[in-house]
PyMOL Python script that loads the backbone (N, CA, C, O; Angstrom):
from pymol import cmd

cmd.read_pdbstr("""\
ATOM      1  N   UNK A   1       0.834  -1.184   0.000  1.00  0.00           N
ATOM      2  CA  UNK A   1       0.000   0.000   0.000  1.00  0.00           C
ATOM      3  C   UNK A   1       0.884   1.255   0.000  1.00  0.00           C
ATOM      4  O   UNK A   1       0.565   2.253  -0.646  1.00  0.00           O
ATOM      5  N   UNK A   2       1.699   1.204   0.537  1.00  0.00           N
ATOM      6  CA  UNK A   2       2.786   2.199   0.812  1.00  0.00           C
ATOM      7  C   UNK A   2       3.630   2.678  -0.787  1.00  0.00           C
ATOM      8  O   UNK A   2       3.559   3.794  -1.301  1.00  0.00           O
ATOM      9  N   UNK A   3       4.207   1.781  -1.195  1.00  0.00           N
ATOM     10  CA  UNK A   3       4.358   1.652  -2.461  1.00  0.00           C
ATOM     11  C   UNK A   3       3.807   2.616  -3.280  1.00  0.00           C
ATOM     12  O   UNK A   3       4.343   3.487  -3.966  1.00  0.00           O
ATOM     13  N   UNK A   4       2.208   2.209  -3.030  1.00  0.00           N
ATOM     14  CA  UNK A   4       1.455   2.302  -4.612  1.00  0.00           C
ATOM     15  C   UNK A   4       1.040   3.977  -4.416  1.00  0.00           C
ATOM     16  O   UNK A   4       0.857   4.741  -5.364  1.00  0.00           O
ATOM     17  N   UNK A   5       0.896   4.506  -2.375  1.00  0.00           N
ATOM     18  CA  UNK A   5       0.939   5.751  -2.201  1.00  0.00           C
ATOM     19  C   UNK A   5       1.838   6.263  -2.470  1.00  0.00           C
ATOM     20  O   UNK A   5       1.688   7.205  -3.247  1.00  0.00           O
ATOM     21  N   UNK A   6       3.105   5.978  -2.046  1.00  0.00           N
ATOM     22  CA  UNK A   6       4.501   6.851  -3.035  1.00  0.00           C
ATOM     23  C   UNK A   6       4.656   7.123  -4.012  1.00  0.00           C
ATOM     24  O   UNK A   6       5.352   8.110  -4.250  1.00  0.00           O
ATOM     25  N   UNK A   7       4.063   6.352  -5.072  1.00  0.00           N
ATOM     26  CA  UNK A   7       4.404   6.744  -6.330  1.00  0.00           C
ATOM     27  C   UNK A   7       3.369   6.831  -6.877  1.00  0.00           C
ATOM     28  O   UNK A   7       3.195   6.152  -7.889  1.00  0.00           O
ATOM     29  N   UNK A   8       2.160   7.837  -6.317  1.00  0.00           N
ATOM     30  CA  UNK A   8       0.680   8.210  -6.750  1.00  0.00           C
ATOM     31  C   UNK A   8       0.155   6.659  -7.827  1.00  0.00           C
ATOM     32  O   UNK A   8      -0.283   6.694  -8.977  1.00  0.00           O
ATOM     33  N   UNK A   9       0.344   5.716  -7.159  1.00  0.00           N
ATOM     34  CA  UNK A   9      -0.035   4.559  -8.637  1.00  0.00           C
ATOM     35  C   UNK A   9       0.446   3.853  -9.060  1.00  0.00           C
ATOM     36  O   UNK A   9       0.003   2.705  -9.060  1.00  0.00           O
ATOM     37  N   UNK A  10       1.960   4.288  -9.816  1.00  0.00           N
ATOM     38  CA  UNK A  10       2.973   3.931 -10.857  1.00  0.00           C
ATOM     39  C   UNK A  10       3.163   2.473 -10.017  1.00  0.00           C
ATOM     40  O   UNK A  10       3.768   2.387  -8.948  1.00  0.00           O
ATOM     41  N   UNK A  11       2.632   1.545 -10.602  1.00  0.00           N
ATOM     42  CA  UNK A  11       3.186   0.024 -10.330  1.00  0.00           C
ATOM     43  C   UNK A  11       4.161  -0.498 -11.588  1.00  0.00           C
ATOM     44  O   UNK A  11       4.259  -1.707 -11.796  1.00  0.00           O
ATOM     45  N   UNK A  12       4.681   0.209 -12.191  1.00  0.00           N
ATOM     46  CA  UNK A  12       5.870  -0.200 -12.874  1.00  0.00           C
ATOM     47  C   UNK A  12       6.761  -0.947 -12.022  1.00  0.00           C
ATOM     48  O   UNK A  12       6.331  -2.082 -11.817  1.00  0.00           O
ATOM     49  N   UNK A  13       7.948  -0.671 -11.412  1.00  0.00           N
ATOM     50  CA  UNK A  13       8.536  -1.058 -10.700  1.00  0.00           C
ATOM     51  C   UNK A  13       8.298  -1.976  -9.822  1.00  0.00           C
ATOM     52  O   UNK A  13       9.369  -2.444  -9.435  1.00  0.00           O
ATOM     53  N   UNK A  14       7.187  -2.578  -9.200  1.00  0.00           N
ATOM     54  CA  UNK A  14       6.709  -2.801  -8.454  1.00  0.00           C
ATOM     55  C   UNK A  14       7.274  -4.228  -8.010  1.00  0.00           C
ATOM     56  O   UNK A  14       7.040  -4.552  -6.846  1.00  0.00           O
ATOM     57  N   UNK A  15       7.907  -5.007  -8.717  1.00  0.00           N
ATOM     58  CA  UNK A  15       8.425  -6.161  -8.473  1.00  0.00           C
ATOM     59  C   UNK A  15       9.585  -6.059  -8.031  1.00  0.00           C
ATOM     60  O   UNK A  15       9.815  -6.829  -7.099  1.00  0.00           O
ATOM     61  N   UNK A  16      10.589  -5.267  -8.399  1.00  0.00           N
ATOM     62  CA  UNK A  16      12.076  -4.866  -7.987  1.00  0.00           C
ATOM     63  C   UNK A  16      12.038  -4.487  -6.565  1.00  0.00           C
ATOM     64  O   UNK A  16      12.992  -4.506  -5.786  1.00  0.00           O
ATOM     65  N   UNK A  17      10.461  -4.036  -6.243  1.00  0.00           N
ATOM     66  CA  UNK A  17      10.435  -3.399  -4.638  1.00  0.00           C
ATOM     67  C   UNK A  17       9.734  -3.953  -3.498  1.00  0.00           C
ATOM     68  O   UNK A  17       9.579  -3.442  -2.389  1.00  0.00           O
ATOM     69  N   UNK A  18       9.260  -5.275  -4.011  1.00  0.00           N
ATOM     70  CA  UNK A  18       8.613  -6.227  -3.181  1.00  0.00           C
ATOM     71  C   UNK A  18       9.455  -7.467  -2.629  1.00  0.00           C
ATOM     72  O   UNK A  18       9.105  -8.517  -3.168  1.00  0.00           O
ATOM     73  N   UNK A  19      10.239  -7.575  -1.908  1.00  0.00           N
ATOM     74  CA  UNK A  19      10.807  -8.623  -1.210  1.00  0.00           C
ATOM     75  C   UNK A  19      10.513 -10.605  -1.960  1.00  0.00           C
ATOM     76  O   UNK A  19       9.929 -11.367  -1.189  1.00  0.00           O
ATOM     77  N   UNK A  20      10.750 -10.912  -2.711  1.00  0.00           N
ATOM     78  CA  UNK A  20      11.024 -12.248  -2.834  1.00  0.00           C
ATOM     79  C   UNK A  20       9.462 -12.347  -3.832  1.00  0.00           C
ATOM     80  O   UNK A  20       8.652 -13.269  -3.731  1.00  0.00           O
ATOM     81  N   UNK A  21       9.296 -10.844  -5.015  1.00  0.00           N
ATOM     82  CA  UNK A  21       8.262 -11.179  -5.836  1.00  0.00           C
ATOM     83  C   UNK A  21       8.894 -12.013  -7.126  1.00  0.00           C
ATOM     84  O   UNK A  21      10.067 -11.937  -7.492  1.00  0.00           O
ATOM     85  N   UNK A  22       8.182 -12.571  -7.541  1.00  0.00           N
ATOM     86  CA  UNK A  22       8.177 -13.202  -9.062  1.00  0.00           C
ATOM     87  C   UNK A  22       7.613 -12.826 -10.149  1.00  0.00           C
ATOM     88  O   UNK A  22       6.691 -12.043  -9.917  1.00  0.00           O
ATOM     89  N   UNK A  23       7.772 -13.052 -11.257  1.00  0.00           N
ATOM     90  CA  UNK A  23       7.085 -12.275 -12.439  1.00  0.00           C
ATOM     91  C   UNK A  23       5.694 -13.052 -12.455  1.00  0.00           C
ATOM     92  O   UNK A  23       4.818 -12.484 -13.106  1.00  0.00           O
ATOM     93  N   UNK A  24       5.364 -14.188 -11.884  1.00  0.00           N
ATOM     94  CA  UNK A  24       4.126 -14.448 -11.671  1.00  0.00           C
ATOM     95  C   UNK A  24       3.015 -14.203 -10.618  1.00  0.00           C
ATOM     96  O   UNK A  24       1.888 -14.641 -10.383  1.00  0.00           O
ATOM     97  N   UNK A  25       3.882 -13.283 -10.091  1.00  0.00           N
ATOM     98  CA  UNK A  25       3.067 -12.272  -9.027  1.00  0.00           C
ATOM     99  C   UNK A  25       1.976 -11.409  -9.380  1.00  0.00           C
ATOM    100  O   UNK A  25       0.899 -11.211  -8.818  1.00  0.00           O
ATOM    101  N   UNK A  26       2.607 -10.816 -10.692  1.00  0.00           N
ATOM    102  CA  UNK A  26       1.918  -9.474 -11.178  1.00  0.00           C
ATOM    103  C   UNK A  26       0.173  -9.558 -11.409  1.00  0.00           C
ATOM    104  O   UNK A  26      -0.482  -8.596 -11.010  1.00  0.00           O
ATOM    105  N   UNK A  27      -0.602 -10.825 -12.113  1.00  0.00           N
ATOM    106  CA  UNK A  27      -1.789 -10.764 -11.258  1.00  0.00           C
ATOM    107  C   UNK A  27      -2.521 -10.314  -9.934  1.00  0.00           C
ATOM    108  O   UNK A  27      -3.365  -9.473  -9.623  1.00  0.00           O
ATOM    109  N   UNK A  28      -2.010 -10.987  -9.506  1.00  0.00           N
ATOM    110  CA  UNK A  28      -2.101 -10.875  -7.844  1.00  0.00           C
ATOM    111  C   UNK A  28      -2.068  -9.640  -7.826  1.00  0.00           C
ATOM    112  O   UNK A  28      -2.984  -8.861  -8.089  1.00  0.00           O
ATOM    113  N   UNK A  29      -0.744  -9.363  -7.436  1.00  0.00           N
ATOM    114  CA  UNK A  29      -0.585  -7.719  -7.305  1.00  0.00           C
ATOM    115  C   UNK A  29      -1.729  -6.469  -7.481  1.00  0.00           C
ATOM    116  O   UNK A  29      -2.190  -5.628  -6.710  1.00  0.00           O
ATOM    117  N   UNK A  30      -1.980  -6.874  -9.206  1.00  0.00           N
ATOM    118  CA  UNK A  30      -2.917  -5.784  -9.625  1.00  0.00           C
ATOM    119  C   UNK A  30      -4.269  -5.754  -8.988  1.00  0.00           C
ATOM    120  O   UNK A  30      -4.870  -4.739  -8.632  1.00  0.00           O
ATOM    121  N   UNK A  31      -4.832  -7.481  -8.848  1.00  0.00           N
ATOM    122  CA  UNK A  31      -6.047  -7.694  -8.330  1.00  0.00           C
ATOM    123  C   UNK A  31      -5.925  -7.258  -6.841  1.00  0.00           C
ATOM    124  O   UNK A  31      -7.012  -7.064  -6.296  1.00  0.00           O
ATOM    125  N   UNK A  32      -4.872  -7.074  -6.112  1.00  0.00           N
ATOM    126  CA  UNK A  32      -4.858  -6.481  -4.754  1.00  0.00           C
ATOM    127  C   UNK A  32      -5.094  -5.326  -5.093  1.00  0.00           C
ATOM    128  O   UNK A  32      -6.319  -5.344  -4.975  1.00  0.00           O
ATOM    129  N   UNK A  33      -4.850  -4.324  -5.428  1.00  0.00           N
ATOM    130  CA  UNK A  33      -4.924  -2.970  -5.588  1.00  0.00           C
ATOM    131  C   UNK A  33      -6.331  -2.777  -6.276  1.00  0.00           C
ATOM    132  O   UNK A  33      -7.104  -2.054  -5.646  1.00  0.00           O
ATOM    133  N   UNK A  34      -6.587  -3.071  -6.937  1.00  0.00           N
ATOM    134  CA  UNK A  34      -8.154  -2.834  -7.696  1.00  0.00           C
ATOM    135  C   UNK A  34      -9.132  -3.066  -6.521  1.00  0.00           C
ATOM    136  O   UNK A  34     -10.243  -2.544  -6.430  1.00  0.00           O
ATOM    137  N   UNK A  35      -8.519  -4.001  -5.548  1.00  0.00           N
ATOM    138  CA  UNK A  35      -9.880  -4.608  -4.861  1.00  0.00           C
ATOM    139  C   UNK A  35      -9.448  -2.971  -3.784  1.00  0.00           C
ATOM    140  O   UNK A  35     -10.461  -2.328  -3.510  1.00  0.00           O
ATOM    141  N   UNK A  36      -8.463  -2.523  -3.379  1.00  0.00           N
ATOM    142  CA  UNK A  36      -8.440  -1.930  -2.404  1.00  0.00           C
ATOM    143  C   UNK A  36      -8.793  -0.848  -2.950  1.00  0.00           C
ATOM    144  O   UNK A  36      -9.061   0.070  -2.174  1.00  0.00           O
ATOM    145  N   UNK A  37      -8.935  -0.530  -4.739  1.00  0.00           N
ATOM    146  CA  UNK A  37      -9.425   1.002  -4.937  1.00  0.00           C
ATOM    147  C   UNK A  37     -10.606   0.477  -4.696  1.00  0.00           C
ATOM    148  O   UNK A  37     -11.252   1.189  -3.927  1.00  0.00           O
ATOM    149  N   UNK A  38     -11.516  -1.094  -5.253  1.00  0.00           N
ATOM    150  CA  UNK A  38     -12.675  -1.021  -5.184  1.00  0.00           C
ATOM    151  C   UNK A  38     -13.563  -0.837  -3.233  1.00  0.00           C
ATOM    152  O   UNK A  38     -14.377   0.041  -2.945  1.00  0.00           O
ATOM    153  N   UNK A  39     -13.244  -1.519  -2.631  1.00  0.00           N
ATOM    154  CA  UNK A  39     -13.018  -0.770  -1.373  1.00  0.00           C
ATOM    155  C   UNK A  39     -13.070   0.155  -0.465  1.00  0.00           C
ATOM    156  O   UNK A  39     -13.509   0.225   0.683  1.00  0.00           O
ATOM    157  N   UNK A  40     -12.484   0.927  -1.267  1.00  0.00           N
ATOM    158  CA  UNK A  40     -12.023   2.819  -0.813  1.00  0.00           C
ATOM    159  C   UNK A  40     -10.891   2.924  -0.162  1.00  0.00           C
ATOM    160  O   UNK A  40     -10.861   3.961   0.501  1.00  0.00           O
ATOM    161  N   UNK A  41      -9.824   2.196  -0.064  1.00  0.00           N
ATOM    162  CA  UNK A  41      -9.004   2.186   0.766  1.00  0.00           C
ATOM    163  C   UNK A  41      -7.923   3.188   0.121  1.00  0.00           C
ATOM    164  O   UNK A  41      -7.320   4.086   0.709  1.00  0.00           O
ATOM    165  N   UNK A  42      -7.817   2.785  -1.340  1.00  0.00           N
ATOM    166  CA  UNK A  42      -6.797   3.753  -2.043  1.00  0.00           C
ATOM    167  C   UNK A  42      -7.876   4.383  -3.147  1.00  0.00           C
ATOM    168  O   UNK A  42      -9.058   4.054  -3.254  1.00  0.00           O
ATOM    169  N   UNK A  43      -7.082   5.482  -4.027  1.00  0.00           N
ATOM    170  CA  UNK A  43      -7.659   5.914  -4.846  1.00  0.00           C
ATOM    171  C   UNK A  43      -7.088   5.549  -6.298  1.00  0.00           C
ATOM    172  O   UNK A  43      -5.903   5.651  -6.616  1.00  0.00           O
ATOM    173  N   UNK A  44      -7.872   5.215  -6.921  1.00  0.00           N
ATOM    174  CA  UNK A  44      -7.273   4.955  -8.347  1.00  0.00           C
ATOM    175  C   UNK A  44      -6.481   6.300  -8.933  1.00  0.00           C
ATOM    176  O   UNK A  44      -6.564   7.485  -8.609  1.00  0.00           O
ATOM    177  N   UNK A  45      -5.924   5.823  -9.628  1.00  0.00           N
ATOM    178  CA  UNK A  45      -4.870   7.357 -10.301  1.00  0.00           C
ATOM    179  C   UNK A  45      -4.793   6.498 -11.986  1.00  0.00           C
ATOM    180  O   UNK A  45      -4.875   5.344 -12.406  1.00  0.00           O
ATOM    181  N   UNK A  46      -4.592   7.846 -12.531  1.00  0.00           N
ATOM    182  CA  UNK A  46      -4.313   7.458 -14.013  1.00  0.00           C
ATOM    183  C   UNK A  46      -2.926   6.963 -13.963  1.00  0.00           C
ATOM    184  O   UNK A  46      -2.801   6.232 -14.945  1.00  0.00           O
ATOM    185  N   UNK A  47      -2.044   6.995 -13.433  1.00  0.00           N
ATOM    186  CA  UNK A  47      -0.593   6.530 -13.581  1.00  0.00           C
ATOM    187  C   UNK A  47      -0.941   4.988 -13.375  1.00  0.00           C
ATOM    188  O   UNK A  47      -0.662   4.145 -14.228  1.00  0.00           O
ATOM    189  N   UNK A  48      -1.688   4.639 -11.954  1.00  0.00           N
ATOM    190  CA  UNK A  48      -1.932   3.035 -11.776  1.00  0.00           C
ATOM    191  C   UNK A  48      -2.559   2.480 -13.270  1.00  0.00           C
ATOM    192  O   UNK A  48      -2.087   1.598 -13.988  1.00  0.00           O
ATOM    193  N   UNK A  49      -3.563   3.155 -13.447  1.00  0.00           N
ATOM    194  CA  UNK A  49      -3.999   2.447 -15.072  1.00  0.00           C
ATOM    195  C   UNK A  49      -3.223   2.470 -16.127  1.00  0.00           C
ATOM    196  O   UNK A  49      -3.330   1.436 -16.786  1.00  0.00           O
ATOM    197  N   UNK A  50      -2.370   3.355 -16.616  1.00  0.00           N
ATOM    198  CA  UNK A  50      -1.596   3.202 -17.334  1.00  0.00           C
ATOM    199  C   UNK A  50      -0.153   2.309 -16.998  1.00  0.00           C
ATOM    200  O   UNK A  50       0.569   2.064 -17.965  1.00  0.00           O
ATOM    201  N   UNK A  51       0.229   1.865 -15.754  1.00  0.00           N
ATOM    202  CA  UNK A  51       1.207   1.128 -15.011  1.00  0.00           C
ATOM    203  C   UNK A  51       0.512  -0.131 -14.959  1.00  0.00           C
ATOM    204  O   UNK A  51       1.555  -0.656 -15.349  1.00  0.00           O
ATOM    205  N   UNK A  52       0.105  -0.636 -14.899  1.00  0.00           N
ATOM    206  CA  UNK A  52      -0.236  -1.505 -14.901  1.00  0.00           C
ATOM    207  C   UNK A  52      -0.483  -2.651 -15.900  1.00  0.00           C
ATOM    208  O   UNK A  52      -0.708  -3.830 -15.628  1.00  0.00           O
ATOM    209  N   UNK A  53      -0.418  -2.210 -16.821  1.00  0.00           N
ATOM    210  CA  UNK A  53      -0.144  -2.731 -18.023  1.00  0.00           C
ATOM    211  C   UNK A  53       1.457  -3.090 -18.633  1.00  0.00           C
ATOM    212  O   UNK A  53       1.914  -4.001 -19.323  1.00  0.00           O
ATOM    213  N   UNK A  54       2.090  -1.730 -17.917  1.00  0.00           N
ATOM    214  CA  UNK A  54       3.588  -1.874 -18.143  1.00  0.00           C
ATOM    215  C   UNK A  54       4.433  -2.712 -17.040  1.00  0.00           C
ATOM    216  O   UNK A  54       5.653  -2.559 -17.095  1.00  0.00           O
ATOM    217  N   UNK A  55       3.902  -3.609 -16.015  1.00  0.00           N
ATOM    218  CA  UNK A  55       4.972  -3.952 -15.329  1.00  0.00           C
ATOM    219  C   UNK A  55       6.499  -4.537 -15.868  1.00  0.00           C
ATOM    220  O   UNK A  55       6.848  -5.353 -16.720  1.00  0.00           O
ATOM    221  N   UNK A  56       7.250  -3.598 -14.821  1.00  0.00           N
ATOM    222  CA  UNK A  56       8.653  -4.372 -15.872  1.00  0.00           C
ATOM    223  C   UNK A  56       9.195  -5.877 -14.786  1.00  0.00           C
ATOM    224  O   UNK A  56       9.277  -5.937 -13.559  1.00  0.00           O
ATOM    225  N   UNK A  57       9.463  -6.862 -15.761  1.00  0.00           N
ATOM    226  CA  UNK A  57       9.451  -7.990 -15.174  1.00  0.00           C
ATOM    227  C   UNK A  57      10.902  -8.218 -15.185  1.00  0.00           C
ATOM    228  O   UNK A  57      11.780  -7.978 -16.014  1.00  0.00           O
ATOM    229  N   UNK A  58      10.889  -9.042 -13.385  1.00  0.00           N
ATOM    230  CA  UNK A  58      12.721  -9.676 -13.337  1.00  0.00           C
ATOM    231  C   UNK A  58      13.277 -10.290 -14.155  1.00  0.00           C
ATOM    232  O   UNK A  58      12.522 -11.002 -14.817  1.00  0.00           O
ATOM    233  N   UNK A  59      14.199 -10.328 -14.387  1.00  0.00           N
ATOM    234  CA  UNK A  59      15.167 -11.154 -15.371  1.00  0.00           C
ATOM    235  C   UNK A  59      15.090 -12.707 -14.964  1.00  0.00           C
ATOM    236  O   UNK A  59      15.190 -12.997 -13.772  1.00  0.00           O
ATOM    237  N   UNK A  60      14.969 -13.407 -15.639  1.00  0.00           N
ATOM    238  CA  UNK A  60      14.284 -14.920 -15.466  1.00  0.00           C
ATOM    239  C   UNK A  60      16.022 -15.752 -15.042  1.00  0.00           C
ATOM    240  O   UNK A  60      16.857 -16.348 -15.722  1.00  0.00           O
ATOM    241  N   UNK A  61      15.927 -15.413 -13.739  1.00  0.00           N
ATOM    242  CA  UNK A  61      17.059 -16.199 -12.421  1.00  0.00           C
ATOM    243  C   UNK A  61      18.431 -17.188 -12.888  1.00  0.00           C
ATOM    244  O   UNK A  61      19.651 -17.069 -13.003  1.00  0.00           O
ATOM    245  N   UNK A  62      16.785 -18.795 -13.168  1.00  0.00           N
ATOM    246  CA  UNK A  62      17.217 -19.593 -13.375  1.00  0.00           C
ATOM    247  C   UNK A  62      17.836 -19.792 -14.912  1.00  0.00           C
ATOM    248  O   UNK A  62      18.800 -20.558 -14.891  1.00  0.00           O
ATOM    249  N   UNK A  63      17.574 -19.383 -15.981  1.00  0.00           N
ATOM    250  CA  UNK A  63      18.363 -19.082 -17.271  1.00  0.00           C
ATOM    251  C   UNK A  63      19.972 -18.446 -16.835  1.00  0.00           C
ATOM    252  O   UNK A  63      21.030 -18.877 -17.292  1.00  0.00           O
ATOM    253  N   UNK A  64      19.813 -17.240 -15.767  1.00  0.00           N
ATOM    254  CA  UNK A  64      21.067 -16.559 -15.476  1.00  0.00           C
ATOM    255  C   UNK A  64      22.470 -17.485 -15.178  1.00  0.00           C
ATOM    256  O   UNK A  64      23.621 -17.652 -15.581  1.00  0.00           O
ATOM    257  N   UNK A  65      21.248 -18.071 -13.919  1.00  0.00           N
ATOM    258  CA  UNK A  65      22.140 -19.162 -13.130  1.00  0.00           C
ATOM    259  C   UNK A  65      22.585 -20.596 -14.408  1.00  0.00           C
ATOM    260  O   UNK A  65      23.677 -21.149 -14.538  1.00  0.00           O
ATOM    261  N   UNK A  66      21.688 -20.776 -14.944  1.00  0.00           N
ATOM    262  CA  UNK A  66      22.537 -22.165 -15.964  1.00  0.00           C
ATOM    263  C   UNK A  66      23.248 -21.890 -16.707  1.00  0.00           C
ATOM    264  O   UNK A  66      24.173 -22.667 -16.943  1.00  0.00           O
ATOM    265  N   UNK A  67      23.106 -20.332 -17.597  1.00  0.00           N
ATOM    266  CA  UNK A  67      24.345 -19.807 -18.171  1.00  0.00           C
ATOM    267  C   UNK A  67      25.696 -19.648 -17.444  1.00  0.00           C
ATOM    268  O   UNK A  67      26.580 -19.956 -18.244  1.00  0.00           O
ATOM    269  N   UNK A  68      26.190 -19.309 -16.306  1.00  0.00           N
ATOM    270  CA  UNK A  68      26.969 -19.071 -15.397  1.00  0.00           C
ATOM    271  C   UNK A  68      27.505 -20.136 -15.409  1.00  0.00           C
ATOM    272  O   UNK A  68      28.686 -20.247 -15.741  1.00  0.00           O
ATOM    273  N   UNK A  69      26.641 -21.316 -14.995  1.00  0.00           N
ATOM    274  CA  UNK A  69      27.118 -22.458 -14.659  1.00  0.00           C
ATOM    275  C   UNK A  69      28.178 -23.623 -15.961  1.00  0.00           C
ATOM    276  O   UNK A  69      29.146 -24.383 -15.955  1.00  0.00           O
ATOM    277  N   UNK A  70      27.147 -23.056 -16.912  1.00  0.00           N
ATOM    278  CA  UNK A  70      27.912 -23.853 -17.531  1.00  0.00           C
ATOM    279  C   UNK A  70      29.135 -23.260 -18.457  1.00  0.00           C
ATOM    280  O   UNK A  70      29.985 -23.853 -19.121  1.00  0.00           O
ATOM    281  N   UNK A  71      28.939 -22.130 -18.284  1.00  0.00           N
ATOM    282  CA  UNK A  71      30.396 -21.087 -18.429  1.00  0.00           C
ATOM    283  C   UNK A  71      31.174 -21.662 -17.553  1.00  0.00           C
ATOM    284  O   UNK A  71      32.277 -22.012 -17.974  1.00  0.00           O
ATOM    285  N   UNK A  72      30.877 -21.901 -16.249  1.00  0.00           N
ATOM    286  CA  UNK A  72      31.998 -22.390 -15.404  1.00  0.00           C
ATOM    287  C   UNK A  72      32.516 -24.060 -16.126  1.00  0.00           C
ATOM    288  O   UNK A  72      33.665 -24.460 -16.316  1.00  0.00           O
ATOM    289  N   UNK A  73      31.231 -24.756 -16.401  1.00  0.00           N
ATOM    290  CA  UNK A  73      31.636 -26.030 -17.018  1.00  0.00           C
ATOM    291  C   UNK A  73      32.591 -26.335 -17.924  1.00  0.00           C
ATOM    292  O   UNK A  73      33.379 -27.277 -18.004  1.00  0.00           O
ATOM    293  N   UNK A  74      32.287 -24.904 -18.930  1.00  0.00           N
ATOM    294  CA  UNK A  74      33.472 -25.172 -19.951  1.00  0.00           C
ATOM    295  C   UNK A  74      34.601 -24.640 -20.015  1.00  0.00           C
ATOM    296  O   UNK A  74      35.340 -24.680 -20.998  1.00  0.00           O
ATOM    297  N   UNK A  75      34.867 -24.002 -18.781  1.00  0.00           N
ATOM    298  CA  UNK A  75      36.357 -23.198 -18.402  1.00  0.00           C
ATOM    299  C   UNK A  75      37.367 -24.332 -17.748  1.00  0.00           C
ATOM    300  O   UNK A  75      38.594 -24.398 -17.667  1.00  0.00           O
ATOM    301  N   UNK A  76      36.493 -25.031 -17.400  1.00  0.00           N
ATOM    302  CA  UNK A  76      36.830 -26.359 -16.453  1.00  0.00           C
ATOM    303  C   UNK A  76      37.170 -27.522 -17.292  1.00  0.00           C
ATOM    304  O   UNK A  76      38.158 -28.195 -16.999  1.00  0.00           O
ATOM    305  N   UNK A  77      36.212 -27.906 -18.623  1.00  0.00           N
ATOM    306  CA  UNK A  77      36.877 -28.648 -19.417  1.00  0.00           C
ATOM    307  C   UNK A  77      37.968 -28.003 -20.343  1.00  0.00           C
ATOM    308  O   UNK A  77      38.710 -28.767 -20.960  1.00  0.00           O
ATOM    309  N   UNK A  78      38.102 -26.749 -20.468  1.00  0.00           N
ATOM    310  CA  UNK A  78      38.984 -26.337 -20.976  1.00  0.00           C
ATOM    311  C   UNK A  78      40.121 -26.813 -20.563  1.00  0.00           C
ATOM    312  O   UNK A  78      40.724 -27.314 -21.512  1.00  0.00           O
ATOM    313  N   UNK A  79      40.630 -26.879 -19.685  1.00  0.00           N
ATOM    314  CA  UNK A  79      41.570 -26.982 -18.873  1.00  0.00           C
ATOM    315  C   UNK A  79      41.992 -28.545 -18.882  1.00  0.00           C
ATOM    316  O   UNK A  79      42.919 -29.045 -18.246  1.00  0.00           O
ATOM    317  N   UNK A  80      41.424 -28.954 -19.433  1.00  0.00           N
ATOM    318  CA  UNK A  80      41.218 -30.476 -19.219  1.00  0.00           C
ATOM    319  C   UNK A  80      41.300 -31.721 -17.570  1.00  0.00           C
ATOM    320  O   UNK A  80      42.026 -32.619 -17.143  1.00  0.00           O
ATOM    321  N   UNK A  81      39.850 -30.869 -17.103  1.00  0.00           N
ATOM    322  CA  UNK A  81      39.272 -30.833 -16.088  1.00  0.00           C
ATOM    323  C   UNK A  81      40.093 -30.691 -14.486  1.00  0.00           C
ATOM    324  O   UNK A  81      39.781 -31.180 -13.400  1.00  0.00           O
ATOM    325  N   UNK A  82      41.241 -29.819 -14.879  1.00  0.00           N
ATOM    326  CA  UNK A  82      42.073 -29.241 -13.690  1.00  0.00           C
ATOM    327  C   UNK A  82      41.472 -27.888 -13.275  1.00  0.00           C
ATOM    328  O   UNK A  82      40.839 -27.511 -14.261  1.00  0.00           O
ATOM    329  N   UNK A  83      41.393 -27.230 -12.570  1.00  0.00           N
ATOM    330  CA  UNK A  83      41.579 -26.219 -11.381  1.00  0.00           C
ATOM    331  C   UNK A  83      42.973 -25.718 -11.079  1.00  0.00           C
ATOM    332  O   UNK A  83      44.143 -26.095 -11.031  1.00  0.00           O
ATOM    333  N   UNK A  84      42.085 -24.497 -10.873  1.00  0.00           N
ATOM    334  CA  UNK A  84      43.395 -23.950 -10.148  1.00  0.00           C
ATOM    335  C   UNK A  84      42.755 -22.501  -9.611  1.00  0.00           C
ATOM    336  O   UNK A  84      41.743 -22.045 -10.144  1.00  0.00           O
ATOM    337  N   UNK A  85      43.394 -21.852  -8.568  1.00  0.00           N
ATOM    338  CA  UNK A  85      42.968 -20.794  -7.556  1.00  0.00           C
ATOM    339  C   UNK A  85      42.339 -20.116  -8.111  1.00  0.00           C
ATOM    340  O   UNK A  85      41.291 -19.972  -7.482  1.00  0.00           O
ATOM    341  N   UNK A  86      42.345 -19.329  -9.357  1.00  0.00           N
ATOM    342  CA  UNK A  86      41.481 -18.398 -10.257  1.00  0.00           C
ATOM    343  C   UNK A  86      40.092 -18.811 -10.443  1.00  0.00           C
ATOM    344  O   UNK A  86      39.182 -18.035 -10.735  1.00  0.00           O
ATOM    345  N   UNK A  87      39.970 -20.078 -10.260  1.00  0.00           N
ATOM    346  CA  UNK A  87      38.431 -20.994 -10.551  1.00  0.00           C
ATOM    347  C   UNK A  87      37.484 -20.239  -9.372  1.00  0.00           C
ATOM    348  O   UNK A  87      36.322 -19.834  -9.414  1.00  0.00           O
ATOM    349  N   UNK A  88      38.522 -20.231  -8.280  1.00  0.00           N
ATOM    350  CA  UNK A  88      37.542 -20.217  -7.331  1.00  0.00           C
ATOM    351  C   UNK A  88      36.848 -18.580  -6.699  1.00  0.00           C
ATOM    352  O   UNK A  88      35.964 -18.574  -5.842  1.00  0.00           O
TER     353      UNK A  88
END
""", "prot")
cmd.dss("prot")
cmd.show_as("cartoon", "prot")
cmd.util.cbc("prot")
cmd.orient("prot")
């Protein structure tokens, strides 16, 4: 709620600023806020309607993490599967 009062609406951002959200949050999210304009609790703003459509979504983790990984895989067979202090 705090959020959506700070930034008169703008739920753009809104995932970058929620603690442990997912890009499959953003339902949710919106249907929380609609129910609380429907409600009266908040007030709708033209920024929320136009934001809301735009959420910008996290960078998808697990793609990050298997690229990484297997960058590490093939630095490692490079080597022809030795190590050494720089690996680590």
């Amino acid at each position: 709620m705090r959020y959506y009062k700070d930034r008169n609406g703008d739920i753009t951002l809104i995932l970058e600023n929620i603690m442990l959200s997912r890009n499959e949050d953003v339902p949710r999210f919106i249907e929380f806020f609609e129910n609380k304009i429907k409600e009266g609790e908040i007030k709708s703003t033209t920024k929320f309607e136009k934001s809301k459509g735009k959420i910008k979504p996290l960078p998808d983790e697990k793609k990050k993490a298997k690229k990484q990984l297997d960058k590490m895989k093939n630095k490692k067979n490079d080597k022809n599967g030795g190590g050494n202090l720089e690996d680590l």
